[in-house]
FIDRENKOL-942274 format. One line per field, with one value per residue (C-alpha): residue in three letters; chain; x, y, z; residue number from 1. Coordinates in pm, whole numbers. Layout:
BEGIN
resn = c(ALA, ...)
chain = c(A, ...)
X = c(X, ...)
Y = c(Y, ...)
Z = c(Z, ...)
resi = c(NUM, ...)
END
This chain:
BEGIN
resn = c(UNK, UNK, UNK, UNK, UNK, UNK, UNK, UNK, UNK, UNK, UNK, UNK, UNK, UNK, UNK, UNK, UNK, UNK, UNK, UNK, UNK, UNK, UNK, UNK, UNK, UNK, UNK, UNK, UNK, UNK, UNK, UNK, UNK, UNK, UNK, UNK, UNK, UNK, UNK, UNK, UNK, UNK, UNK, UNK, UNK, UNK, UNK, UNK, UNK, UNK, UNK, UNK, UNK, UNK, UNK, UNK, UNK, UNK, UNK, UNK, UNK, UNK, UNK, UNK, UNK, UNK, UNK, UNK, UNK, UNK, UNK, UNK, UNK, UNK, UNK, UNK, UNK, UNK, UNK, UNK, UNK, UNK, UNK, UNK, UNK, UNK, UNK, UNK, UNK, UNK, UNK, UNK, UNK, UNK, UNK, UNK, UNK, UNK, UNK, UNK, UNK, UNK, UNK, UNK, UNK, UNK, UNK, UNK, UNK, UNK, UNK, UNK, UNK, UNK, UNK, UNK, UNK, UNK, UNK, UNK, UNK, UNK, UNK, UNK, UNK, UNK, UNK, UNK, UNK, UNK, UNK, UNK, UNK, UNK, UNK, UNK, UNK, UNK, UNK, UNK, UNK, UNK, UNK, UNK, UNK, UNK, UNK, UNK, UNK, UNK, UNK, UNK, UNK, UNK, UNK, UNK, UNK, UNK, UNK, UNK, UNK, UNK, UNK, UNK, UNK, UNK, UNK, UNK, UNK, UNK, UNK, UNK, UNK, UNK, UNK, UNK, UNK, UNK, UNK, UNK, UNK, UNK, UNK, UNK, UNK, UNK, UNK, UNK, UNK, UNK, UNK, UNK, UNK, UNK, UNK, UNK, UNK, UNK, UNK, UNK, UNK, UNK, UNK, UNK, UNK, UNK, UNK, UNK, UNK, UNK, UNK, UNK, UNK, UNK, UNK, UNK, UNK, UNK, UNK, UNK, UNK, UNK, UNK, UNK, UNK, UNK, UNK, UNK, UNK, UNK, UNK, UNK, UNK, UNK, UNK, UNK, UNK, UNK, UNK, UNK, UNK, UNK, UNK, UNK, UNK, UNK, UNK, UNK, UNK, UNK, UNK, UNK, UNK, UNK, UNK, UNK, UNK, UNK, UNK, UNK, UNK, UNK, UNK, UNK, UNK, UNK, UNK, UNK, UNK, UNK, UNK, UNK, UNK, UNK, UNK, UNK, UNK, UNK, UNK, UNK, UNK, UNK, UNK, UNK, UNK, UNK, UNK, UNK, UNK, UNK, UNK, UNK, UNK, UNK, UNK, UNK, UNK, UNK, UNK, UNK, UNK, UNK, UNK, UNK, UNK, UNK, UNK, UNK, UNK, UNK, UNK, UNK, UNK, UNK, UNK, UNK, UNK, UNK, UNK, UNK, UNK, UNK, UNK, UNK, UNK, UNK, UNK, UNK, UNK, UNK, UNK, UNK, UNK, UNK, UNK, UNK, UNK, UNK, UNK, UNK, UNK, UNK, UNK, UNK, UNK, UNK, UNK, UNK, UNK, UNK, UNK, UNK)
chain = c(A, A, A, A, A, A, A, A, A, A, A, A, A, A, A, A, A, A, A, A, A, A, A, A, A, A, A, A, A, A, A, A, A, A, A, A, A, A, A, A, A, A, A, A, A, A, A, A, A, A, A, A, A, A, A, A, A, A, A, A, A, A, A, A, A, A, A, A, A, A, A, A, A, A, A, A, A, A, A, A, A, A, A, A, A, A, A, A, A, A, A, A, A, A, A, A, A, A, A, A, A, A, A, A, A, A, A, A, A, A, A, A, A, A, A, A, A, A, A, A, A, A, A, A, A, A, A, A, A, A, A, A, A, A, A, A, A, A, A, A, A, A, A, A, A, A, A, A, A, A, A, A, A, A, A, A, A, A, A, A, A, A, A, A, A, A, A, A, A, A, A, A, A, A, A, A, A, A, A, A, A, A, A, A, A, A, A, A, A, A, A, A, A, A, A, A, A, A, A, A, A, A, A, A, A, A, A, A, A, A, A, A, A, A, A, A, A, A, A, A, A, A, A, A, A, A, A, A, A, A, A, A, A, A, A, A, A, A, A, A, A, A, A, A, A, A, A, A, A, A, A, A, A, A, A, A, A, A, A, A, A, A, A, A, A, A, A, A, A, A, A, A, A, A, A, A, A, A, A, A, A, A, A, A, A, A, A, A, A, A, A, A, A, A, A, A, A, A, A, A, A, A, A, A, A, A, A, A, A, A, A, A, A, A, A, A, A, A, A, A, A, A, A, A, A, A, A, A, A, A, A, A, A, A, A, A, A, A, A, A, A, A, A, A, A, A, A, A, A, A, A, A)
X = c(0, 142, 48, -127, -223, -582, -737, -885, -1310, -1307, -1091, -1266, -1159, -1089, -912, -1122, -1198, -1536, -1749, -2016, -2224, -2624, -2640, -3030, -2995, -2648, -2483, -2139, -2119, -1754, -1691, -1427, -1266, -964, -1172, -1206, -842, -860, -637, -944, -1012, -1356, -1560, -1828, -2043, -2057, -2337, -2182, -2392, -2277, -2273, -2129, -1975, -1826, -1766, -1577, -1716, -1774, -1824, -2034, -2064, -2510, -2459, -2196, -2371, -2172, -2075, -1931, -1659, -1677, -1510, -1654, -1445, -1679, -1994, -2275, -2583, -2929, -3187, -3213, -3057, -2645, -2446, -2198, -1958, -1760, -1563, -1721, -2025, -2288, -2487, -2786, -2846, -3134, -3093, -3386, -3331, -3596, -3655, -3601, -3869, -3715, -3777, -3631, -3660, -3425, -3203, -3134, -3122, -2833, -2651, -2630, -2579, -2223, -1958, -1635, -1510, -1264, -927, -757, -555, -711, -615, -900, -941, -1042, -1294, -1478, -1754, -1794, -1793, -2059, -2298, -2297, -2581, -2662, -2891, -3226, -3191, -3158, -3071, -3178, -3019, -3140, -2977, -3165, -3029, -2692, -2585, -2239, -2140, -1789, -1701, -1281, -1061, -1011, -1319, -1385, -1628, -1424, -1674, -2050, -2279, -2652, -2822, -2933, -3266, -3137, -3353, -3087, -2698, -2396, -2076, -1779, -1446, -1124, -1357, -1366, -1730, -2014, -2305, -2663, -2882, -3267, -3268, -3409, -3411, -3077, -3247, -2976, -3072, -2717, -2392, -2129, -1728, -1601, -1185, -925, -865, -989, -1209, -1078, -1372, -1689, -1911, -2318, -2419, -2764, -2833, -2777, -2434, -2145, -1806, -1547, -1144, -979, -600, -607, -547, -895, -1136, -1452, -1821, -2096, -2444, -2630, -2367, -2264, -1948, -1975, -1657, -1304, -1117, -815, -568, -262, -316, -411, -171, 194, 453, 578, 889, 821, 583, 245, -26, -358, -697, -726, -1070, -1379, -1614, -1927, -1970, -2217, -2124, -2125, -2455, -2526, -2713, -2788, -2449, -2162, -1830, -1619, -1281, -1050, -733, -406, -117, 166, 97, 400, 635, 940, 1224, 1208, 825, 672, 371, 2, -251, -571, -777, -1104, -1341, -1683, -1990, -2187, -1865, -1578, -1342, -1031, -1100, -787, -494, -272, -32, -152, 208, 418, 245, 47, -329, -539, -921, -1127, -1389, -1628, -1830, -2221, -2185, -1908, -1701, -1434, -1237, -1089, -748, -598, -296, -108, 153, -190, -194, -529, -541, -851, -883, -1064, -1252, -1303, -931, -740, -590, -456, -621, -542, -272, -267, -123, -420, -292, 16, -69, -348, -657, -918, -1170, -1275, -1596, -1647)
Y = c(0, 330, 630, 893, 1245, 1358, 1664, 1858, 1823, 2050, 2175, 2235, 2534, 2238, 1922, 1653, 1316, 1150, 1108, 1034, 1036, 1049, 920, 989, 1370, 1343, 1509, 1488, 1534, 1591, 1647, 1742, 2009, 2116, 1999, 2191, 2330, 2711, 2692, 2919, 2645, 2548, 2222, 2122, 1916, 1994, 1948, 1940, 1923, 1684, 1744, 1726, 2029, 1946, 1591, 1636, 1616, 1890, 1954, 2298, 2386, 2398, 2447, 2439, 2305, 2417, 2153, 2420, 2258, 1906, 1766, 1479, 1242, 904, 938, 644, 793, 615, 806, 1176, 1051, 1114, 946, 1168, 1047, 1366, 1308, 1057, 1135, 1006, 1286, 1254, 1465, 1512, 1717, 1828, 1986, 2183, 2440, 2785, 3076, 3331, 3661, 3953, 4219, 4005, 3929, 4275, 4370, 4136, 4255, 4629, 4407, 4225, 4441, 4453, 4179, 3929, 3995, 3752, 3504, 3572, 3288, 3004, 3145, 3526, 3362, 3134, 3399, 3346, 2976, 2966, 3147, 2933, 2761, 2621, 2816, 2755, 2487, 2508, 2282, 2230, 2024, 1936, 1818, 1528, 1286, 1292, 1018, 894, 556, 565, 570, 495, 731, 865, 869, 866, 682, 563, 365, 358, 158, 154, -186, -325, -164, 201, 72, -1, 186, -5, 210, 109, 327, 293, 97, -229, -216, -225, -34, -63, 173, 220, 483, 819, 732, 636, 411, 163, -227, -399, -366, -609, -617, -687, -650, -571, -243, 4, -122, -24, -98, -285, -463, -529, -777, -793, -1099, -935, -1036, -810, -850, -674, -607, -481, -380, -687, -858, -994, -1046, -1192, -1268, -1176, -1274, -1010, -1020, -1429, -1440, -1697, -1749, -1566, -1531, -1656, -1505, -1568, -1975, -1957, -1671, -1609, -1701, -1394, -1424, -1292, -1021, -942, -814, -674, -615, -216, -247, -466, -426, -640, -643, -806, -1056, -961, -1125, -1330, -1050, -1302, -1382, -1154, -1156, -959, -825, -725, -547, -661, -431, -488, -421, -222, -13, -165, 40, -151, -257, -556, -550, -511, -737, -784, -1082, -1158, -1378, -1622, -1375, -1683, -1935, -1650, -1924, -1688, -1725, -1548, -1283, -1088, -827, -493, -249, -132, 176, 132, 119, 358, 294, 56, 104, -138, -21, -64, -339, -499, -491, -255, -178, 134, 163, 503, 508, 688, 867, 995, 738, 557, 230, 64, -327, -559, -712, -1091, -1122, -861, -750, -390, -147, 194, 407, 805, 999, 1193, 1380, 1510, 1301, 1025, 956, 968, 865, 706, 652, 420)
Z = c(0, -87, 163, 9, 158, 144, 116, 481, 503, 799, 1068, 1427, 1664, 1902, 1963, 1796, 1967, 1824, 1502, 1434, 1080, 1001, 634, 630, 693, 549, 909, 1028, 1363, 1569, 1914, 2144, 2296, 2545, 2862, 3239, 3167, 3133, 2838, 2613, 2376, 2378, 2447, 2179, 1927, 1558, 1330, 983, 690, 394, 35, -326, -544, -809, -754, -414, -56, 138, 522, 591, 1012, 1065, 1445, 1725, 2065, 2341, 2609, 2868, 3035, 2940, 2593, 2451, 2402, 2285, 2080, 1996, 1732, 1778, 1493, 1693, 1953, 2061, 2380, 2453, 2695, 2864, 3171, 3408, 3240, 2953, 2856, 2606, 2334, 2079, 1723, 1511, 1131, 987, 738, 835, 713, 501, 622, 359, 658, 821, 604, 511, 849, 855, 597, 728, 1127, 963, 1119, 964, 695, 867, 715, 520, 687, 995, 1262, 1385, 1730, 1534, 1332, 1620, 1668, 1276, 1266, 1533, 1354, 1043, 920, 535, 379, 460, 719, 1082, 1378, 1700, 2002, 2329, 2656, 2791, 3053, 3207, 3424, 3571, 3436, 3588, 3935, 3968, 4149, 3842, 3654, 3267, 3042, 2738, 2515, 2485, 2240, 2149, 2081, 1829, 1861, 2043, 2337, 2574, 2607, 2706, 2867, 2976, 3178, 3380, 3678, 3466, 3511, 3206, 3304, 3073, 3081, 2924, 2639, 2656, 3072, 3155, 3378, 3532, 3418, 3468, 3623, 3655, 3651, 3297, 3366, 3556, 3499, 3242, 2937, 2619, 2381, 2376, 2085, 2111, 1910, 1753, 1949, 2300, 2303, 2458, 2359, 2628, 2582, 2875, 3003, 3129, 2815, 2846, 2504, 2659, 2548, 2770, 2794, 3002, 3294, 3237, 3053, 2773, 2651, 2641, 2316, 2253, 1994, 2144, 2054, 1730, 1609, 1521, 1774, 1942, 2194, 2525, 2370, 2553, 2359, 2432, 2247, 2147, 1954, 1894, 1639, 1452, 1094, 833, 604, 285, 109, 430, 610, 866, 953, 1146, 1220, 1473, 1435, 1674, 1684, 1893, 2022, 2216, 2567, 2608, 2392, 2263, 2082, 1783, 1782, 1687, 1457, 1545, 1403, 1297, 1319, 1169, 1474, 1362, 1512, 1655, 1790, 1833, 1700, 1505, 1110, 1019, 1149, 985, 1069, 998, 1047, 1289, 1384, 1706, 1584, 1775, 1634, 1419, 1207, 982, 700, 712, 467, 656, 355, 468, 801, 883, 1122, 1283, 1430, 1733, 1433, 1225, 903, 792, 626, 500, 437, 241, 545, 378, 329, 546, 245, 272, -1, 120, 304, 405, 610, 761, 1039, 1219, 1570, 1761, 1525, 1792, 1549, 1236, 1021, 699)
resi = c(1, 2, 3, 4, 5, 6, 7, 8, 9, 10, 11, 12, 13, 14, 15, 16, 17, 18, 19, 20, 21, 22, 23, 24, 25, 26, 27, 28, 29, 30, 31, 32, 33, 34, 35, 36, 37, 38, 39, 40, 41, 42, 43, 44, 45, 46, 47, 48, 49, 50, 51, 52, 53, 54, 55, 56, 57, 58, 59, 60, 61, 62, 63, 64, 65, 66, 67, 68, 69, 70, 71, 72, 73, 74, 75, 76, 77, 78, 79, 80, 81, 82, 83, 84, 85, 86, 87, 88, 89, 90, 91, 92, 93, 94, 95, 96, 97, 98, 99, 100, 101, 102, 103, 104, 105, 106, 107, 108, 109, 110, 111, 112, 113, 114, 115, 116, 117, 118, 119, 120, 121, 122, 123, 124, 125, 126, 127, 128, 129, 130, 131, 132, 133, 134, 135, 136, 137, 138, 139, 140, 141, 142, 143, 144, 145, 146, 147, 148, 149, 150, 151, 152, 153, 154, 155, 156, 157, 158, 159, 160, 161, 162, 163, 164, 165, 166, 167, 168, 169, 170, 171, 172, 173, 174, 175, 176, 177, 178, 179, 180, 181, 182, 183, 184, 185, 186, 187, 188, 189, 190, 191, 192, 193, 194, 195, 196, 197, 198, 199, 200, 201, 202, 203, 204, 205, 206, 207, 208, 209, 210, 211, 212, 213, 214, 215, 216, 217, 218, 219, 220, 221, 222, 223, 224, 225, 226, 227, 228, 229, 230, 231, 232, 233, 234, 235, 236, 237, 238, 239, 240, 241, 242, 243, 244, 245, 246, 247, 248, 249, 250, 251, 252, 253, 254, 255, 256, 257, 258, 259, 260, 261, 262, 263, 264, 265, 266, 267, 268, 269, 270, 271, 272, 273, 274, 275, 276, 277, 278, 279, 280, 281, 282, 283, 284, 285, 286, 287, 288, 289, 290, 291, 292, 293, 294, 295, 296, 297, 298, 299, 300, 301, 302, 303, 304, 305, 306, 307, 308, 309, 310, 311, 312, 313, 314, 315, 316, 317, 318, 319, 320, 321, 322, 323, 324, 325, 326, 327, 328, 329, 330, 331, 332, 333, 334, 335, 336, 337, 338, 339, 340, 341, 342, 343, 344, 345, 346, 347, 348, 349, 350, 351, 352)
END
């Protein structure tokens, strides 16, 4: 695969941490922000709307929702419907579009109301007030704050992952307390709690079939049913021979089977547990959705992988990296298709 670079969609007054994308109102939505640090960079959700000119993509900001002093750093979509996780903290949001009335008065009110043209050149942080105010013509967007509820209770607290089911009825989160807490959606009504790992949970996986798949610091993969653990997964006895090199699962994700829409599998993503000078590889390894028996693995670089991603169709995956490179795979064979260099540090996040 040869890296390529790729051109910039949009670039946030903030650090960005989650994505999130709603094909039917064609939305992309980022979060982030510089957290309770009084460092004057901002905490918030953007509401980007999606469309074609010219035959290339483009990203224009419909509304900034501010999330005062909290960034978000995780993000789940369910229809109207985001989990936010910020802090200790999974906050619910809901976002409406609708048409906005045009109203000449106003609008030429406006114009005369514009105050002085921004010059050119002008730095990010001089064009905020800008940014905030921009909206695609003739649309508008509305969020709400719902629920907020804390789902992590360590002596250090932070939610790090949260997932809708299948149906967006129920919410699954997990943090640095090694517990998974569900929750019923829009209530954030409490309905299970049970310790998944020792130590903090890196990702989680909800299957359509109420399974939960966990991986942990503890260089734990396991399968849960409701809080019963099934079965644990076992990479390290199936894959290559390694000498004296621990590895843990980063990421977990389900995808569909190509033309057996009945049928998943899960892939995971394996990293050495600690850093080496001259690092081994990280892998990637393909799992049967209904017996978690390994199908294949295959090493996937020596850049520390930082996020997966599968495609609705479950025909691609997605991987970001620590050192900012993307590479996409063919997800039947693990075959490498695609290399960039995206950005200049951690992808936080990544959407097929």
């Amino acid at each position: 695969m040869g890296r390529r670079r790729v051109p910039e969609l949009y670039r946030a007054p903030f650090p960005l941490y989650a994505l999130q994308v709603d094909s039917s109102a064609g939305l992309l939505i980022a979060a982030g922000g510089g957290g309770a640090a009084k460092t004057g960079i901002k905490n918030g959700v953007h509401f980007l709307q999606l469309e074609q000119i010219n035959g290339r993509l483009s990203a224009s900001l419909l509304h900034s929702h501010d999330t005062d002093t909290r960034a978000t750093m995780n993000l789940a979509l369910a229809g109207d419907i985001l989990a936010a996780g910020q802090d200790a903290h999974c906050q619910l949001l809901r976002f409406q579009t609708h048409q906005r009335k045009s109203d000449k008065k106003t609008e030429k009110a406006g114009q005369k109301n514009q105050g002085p043209r921004q010059r050119k050149g002008a730095a990010p942080s001089e064009q905020k007030s800008a940014a905030e105010e921009t909206h695609s013509e003739g649309v508008e967007l509305h969020v709400e704050n719902l629920q907020a509820v804390q789902t992590d209770f360590s002596t250090d607290p932070l939610q790090k992952v949260v997932c809708f089911n299948h149906d967006n009825t129920l919410l699954a989160t997990g943090g640095t307390d090694g517990f998974i807490r569900v929750w019923q959606v829009p209530t954030l009504k409490k309905v299970l709690e049970f310790k998944a790992h020792e130590g903090e949970i890196e990702d989680l996986a909800l299957g359509p079939d109420g399974k939960l798949v966990t991986v942990g610091w503890d260089l734990k993969a396991s399968v849960w049913q409701k809080d019963k653990l099934m079965t644990e997964l076992h990479w390290e006895e199936n894959g290559p021979t390694f000498s004296n090199t621990p590895y843990r699962y980063q990421a977990c994700r389900f995808g569909q089977v190509p033309d057996q829409p009945t049928r998943l599998r899960l892939f995971t993503v394996q990293i050495p547990h600690k850093r080496q000078r001259q690092p081994p590889p990280c892998y990637l390894t393909a799992w049967d959705g209904s017996t978690f028996l390994p199908l294949q693995t295959k090493p996937c670089g020596h850049e520390v992988i930082s996020c997966l991603s599968v495609s609705e169709s479950g025909t691609f995956l997605g991987l970001g990296t620590v050192t900012g490179s993307v590479a996409i795979y063919i997800a039947f064979s693990l075959q490498g298709v695609f290399l960039c260099g995206f950005c200049c540090c951690y992808v936080s996040g990544l959407l097929l």
